[in-house]
C-alpha positions in Angstrom: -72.3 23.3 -13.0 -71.4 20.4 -10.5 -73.7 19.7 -7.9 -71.8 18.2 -5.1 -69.0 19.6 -3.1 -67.0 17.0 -3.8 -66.8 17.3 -7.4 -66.1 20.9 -7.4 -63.0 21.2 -5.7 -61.5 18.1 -7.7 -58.1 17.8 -9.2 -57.8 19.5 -12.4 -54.5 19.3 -13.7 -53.4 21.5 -16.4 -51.0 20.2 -19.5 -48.3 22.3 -20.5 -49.6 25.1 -23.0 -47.7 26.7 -26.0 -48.9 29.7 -27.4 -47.2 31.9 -30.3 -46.5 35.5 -29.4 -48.0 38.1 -31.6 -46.3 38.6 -35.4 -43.8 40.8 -35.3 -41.5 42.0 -38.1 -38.6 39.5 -38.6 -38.0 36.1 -37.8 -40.7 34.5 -36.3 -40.8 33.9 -32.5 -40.4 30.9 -31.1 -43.7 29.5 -29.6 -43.7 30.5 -25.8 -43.9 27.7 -23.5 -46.5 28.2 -20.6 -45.0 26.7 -17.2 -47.5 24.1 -15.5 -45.3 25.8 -12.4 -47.1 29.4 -13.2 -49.9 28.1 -15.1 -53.5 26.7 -14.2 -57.5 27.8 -16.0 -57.6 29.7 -12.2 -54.5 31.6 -12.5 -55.4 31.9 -16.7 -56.3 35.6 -17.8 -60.0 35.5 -18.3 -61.5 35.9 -21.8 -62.4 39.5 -22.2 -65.8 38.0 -23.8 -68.3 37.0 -20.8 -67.1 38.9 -18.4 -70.0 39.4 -15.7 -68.6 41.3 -12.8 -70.9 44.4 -13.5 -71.7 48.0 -12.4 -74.0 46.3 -9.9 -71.5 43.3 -8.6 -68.6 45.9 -7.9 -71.8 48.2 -6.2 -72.9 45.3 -4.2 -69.5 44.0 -2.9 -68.2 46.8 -1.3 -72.1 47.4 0.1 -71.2 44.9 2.1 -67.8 45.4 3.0 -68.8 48.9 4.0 -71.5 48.2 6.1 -70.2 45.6 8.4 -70.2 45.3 12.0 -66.0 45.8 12.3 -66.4 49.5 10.2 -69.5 50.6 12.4 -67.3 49.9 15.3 -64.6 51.6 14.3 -66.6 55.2 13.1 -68.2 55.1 16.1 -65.0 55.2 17.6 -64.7 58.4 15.9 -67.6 60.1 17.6 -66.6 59.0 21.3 -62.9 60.5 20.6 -64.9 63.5 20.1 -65.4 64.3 16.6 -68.8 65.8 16.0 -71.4 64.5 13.3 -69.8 67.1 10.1 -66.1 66.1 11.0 -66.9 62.5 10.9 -68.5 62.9 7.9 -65.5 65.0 6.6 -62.5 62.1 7.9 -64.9 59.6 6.4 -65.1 61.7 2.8 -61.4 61.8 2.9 -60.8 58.1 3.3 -63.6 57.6 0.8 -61.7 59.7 -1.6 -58.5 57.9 -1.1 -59.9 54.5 -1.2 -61.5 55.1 -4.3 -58.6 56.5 -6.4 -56.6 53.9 -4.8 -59.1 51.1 -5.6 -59.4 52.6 -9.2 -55.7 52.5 -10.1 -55.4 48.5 -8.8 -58.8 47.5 -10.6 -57.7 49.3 -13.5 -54.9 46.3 -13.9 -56.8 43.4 -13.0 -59.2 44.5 -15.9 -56.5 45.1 -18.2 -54.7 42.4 -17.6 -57.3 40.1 -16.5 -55.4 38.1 -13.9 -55.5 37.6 -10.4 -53.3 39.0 -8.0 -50.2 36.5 -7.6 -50.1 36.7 -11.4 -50.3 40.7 -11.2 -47.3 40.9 -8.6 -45.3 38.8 -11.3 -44.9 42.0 -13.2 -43.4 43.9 -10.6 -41.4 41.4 -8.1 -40.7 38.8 -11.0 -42.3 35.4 -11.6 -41.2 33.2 -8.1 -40.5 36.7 -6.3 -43.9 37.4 -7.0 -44.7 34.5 -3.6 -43.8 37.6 -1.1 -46.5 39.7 -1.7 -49.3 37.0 -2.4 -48.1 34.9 0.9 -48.1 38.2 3.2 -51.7 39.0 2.0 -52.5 35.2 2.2 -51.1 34.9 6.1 -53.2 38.0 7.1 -56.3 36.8 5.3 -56.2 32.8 6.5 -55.6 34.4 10.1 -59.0 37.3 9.8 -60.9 34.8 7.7 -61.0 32.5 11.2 -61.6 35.1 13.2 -64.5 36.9 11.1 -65.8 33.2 11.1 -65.5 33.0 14.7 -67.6 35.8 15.2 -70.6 35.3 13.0 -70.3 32.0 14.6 -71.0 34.3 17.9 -74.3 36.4 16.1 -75.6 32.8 15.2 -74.8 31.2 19.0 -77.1 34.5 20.7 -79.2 33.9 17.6 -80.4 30.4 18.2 -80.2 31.4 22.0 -82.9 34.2 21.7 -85.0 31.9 19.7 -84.6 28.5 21.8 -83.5 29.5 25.0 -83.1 26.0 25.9 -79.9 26.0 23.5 -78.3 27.5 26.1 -77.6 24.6 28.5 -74.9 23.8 25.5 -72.8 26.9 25.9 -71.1 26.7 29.4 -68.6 23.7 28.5 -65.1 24.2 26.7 -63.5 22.0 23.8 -60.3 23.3 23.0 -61.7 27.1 24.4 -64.8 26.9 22.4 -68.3 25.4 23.7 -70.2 22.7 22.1 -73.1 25.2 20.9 -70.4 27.6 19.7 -68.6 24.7 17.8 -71.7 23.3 15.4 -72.1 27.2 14.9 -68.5 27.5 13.8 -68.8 24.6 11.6 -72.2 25.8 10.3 -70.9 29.1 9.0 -67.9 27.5 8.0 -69.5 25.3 5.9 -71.9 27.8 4.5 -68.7 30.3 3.1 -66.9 27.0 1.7 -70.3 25.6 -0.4 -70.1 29.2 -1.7 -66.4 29.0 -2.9 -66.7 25.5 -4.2 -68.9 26.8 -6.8 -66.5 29.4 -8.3 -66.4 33.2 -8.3 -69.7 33.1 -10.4 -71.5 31.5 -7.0 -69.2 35.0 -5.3 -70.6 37.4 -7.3 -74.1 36.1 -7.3 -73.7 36.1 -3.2 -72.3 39.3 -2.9 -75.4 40.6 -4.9 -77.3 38.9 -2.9 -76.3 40.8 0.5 -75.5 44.2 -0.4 -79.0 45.3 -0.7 -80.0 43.7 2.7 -77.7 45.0 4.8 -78.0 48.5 2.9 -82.2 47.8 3.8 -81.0 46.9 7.3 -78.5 49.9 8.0 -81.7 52.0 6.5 -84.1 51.1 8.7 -82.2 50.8 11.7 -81.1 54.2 11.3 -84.8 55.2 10.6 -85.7 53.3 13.9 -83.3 54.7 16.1 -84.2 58.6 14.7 -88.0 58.0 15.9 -86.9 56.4 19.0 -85.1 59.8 19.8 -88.2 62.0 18.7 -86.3 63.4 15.6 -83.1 64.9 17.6 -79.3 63.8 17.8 -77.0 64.6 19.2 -74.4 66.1 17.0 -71.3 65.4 19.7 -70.9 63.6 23.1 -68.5 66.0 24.8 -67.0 69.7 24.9 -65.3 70.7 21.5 -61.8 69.9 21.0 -59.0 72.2 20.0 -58.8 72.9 16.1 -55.4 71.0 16.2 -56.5 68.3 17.6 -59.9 68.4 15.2 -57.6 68.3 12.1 -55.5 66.0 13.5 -58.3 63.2 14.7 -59.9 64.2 11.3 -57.0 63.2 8.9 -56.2 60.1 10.9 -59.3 58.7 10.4 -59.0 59.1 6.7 -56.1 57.5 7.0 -57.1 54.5 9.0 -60.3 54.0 6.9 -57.5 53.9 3.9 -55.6 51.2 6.0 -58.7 49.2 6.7 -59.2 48.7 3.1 -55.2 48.3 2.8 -56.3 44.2 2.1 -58.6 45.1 -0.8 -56.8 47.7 -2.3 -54.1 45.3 -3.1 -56.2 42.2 -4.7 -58.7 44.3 -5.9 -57.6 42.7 -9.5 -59.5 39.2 -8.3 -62.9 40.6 -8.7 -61.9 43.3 -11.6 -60.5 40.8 -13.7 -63.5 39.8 -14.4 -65.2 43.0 -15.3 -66.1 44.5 -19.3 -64.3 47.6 -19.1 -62.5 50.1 -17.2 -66.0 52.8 -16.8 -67.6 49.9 -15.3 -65.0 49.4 -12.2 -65.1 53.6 -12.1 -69.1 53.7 -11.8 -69.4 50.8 -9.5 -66.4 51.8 -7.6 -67.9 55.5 -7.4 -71.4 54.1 -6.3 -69.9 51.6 -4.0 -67.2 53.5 -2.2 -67.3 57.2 -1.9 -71.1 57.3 -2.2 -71.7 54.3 0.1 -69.4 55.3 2.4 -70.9 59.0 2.8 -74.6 57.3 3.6 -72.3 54.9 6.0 -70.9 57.5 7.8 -74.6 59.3 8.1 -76.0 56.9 9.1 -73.1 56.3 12.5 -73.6 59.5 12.9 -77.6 59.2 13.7 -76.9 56.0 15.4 -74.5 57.1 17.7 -76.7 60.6 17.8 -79.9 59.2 18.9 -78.3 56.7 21.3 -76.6 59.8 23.3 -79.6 61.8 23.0 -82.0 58.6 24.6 -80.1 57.9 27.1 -76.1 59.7 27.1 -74.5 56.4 26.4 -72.3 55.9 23.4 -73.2 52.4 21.4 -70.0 50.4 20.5 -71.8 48.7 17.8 -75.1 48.4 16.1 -75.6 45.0 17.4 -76.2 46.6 20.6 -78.9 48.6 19.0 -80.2 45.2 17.5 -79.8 43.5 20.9 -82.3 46.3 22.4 -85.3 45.8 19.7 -88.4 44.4 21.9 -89.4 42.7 19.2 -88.5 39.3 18.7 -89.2 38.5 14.9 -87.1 41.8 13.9 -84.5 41.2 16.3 -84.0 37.7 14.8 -84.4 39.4 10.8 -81.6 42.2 12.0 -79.3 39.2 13.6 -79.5 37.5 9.9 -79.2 40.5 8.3 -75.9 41.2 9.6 -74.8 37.5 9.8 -75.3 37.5 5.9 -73.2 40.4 5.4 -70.5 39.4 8.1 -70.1 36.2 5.6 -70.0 38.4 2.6 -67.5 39.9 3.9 -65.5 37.0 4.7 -65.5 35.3 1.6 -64.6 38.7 -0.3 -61.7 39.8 2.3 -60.6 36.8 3.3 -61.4 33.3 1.0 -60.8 34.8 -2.4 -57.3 36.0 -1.6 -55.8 33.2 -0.1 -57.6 30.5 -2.7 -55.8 32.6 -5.5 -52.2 32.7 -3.6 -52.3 28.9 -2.8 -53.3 28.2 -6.1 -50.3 30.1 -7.2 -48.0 28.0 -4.9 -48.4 24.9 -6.9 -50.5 25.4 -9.8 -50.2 22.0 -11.3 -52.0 20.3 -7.9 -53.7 23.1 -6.5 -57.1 24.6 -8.2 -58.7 27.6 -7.1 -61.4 25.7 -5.1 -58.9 23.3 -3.7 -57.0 26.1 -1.9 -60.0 27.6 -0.5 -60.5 24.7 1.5 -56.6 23.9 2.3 -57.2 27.5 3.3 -60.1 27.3 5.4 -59.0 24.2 7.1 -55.7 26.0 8.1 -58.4 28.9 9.6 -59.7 26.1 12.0 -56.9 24.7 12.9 -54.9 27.9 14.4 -58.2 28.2 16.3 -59.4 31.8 15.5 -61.5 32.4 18.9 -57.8 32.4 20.5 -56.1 34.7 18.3 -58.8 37.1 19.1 -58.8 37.1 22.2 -55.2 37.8 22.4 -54.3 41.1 22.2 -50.6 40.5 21.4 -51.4 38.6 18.3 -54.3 41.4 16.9 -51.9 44.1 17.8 -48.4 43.2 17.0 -48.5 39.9 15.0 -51.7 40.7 12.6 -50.9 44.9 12.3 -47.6 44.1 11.7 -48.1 42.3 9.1 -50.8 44.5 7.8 -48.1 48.0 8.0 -46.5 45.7 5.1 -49.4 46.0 2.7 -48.9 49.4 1.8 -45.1 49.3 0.8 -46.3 46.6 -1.6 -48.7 48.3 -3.1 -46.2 51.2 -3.5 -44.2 49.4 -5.4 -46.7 47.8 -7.9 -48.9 50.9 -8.8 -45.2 52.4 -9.5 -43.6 49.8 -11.7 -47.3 49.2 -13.3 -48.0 52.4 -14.4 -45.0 54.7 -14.3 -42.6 52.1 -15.0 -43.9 50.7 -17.5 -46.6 52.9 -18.5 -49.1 49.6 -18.6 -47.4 47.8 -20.9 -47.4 44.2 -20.2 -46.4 40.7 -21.5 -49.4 38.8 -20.0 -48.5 34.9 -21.7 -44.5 35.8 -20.4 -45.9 35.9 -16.9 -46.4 32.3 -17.3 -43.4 31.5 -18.9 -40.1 30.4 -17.1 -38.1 31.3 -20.0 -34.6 32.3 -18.4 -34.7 35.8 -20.7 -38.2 36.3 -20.3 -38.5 39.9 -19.2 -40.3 38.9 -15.8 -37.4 36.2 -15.1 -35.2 39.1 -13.7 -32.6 37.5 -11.2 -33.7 33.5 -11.1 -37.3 34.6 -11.2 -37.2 37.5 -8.6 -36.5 40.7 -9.1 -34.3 41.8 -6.6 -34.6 45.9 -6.9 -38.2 45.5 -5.8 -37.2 43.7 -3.4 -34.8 46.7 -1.9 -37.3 49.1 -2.3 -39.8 46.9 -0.3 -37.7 46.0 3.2 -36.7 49.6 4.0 -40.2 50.8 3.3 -41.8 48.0 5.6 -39.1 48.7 8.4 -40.6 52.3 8.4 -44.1 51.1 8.6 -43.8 48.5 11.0 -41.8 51.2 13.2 -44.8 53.6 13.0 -47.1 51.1 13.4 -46.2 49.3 16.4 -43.8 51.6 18.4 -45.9 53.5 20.9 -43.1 56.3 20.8 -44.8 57.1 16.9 -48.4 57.0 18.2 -49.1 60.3 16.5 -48.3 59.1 13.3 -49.1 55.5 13.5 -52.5 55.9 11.9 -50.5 57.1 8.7 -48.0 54.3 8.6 -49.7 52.7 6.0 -49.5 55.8 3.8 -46.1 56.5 5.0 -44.8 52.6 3.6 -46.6 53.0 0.5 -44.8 56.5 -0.6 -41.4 55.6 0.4 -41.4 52.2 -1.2 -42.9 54.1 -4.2 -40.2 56.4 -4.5 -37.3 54.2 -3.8 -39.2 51.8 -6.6 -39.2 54.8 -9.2 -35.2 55.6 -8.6 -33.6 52.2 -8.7 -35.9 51.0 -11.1 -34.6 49.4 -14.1 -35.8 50.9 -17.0 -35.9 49.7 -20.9 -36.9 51.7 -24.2 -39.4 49.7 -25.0 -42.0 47.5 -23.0 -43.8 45.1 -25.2 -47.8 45.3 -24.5 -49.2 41.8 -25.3 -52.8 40.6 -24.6 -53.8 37.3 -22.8 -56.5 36.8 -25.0 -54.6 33.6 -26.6 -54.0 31.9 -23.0 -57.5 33.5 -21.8 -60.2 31.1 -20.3 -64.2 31.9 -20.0 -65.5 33.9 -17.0 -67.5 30.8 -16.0 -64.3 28.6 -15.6 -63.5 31.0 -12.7 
């Protein structure tokens, strides 16, 4: 492995690759001609030999995208609209149940397949159509990764505060709406999740493993902290009991929203699974890490937000503010880290790996995986994140609407993946620009998914943004995925036969990843 930054993210420029299909009876094929346009060893399918993304990996990346600071805040949202401790448990178990099925059916692919997912929405929106779904995921990502960066840049600024207070004087000017203390701490974290990347999704995985089981430890002991702070009693609501309409109705939308939250996920899911032995394995470390995790995350908001009523009738907003209350300095500063580990996590899972993989896509033949990430996170910097989040029109309108768009798209690919074509895939043709290639469609896009996919996201957006839908809203991501699924499954077009072909020919090593 290269040592120095530089060296890692160099050009590496693919020659055109030929590759003979499988024997067939008849005349033999023609050998298929791999497009450097569709083709680098990052986009490649990797080797089904080596593959290291384990039961644990899958466990200990969505550890820590369960338990981050963004999810606690929005569960404990939960509890102050009412809910008590077993109905938040109950909305959280059927989000958990959702996510994981969904999670499943999208790993499932990658796995299969073993490609990322630009390569992955070849099958279903055709080789250059494909560029719609990767750049709407990639937009939504570049845009969170800068503002998730901003604000572990924040937990770092108090960080260094509490321990030097004298760090302070540094915080009170303003270059381009960020101060000078809260500009090296941007760059430091920066920094950090890009020296991850430019080692590969090895240097991922072994990071990921790295932070699951301390802010799992964390979560633990902050919960066990809290619980003898409030003398072994919570309490289980804040407020008088709501009507059983609106119980049911606050309960399903949260399941619902917890399903939209992971809406980013659920669609590139392949990234990670690609690189994973078998099929069990994503099931087990997907049950462990999702329905299982999420159940001890939602116990664990519920004794938090418990014990803080019963202290003192306040409702936290966040478990920082927990952390922010502990007298003593050395585990205040170890709880700070804690979650400024896991708020990188995070990032680099959600939010570096996606777009790396969708700019790579955009020019294969310049653009390498690591290369990307930092094209990537140098577009984060410059849009300056700390504004976008601070602006409530762009989180709201500009960000959600893009993110109502995620479930039509994932409508349509589940559909034309496995009812469609029952799994059966061509993996070398979708690298091939061969103008009968059965992922060539209409000029490379495949213009039926393409129908099903605006009317869907209309409908979504609509229910979304429109204040008029408000009771349905939390649903619209739900809503968009099952109407561009069915409009996908009629105007599909359908053939008699779908050729199953492995990559295995094309494939590259896990490590070259």
């Amino acid at each position: 492995m290269r040592s120095r930054l530089a060296d890692t993210i160099a050009l590496d420029l693919p020659s055109p690759v030929s590759t003979p299909l499988p024997h067939t009876a008849g005349p033999t094929p023609a050998p298929l001609a791999l497009s450097p346009r569709l083709h680098n060893n990052d986009l490649a399918p990797t080797r089904t030999e080596g593959r290291r993304w384990g039961r644990y990996s899958i466990f200990a990346l969505w550890t820590n995208d369960v338990h981050n600071i963004a999810n606690y805040s929005f569960a404990i949202g939960l509890y102050a609209l009412g809910l008590n401790g077993w109905q938040i448990l109950l909305s959280l178990g059927i989000g958990a149940a959702l996510v994981f099925n969904f999670m499943n059916l999208s790993g499932y692919m990658g796995q299969r397949t073993g490609v990322p997912f630009p390569v992955i929405s070849r099958i279903s929106f055709g080789i250059h159509g494909a560029q719609i779904p990767a750049l709407i995921r990639a937009v939504i990502a570049i845009a969170w990764f800068g503002i998730q960066t901003y604000l572990a840049s924040v937990v770092l600024r108090v960080l260094l505060t509490a321990i030097h207070p004298g760090f302070a004087a540094y915080d009170h000017d303003s270059i381009l709406g960020l101060s000078t203390l809260g500009w090296v701490c941007f760059v430091a974290i920066w920094f950090v999740q890009l020296a991850i990347l430019a080692y590969g999704m090895e240097m991922v995985r072994r990071y990921e493993a790295f932070a699951g089981p301390v802010i799992l430890i964390t979560v633990l002991c902050l919960a066990a902290w809290m619980y003898f702070q409030a003398n072994g009693s919570i309490a289980w609501s804040d407020r008088v009991p709501l009507s059983t309409a609106e119980v049911w109705r606050n309960v399903f939308a949260g399941g619902a929203l917890w399903l939209a939250i992971y809406g980013t996920m659920i669609l590139n899911f392949s990234d990670f699974s690609r690189s994973s032995p078998c099929c069990k394995t994503i099931t087990v470390g997907n049950f462990w890490g999702l329905p299982v995790n999420i159940l001890v995350f939602a116990g664990i908001t519920v004794l938090l937000c418990g014990a803080q009523f019963q202290i003192n009738g306040t409702i936290i907003e966040s478990p920082t503010q927990i952390i922010a209350s502990i007298p003593n300095t050395f585990f205040l500063v170890l709880g700070c880290l804690a979650f400024l580990i896991v708020t990188v996590a995070v990032n680099i899972m959600a939010n570096f790996v996606a777009p790396a993989f969708v700019l790579s896509n955009l020019a294969p033949k310049y653009l390498t995986f690591r290369r990307a990430g930092l094209i990537s996170a140098t577009i984060a910097v410059l849009i300056l994140p700390w504004n976008l989040y601070n602006s409530p029109l762009v989180i709201v309108y500009f960000l959600s609407g893009l993110g109502a768009l995620l479930g039509p798209l994932y409508g349509v690919i589940m559909v034309d993946y496995w009812l469609v074509r029952k799994g059966q895939v061509d993996v070398p043709a979708l690298y091939s620009e061969d103008p009968t290639g059965i992922y060539y469609y209409s000029r490379g896009v495949n213009l039926r998914a393409v129908a099903a996919f605006i009317p869907a996201a209309l409908i979504a957006i609509v229910l979304a943004l429109v204040p008029g839908f408000h009771t349905v809203s939390p649903f619209s991501w739900l809503i968009g995925a099952g109407i561009a699924a069915m409009l996908y499954l009629i105007i599909a077009k359908r053939q008699t036969h779908y050729a199953q072909v492995s990559g295995e020919s094309i494939a590259v090593d896990n490590a070259s990843h």
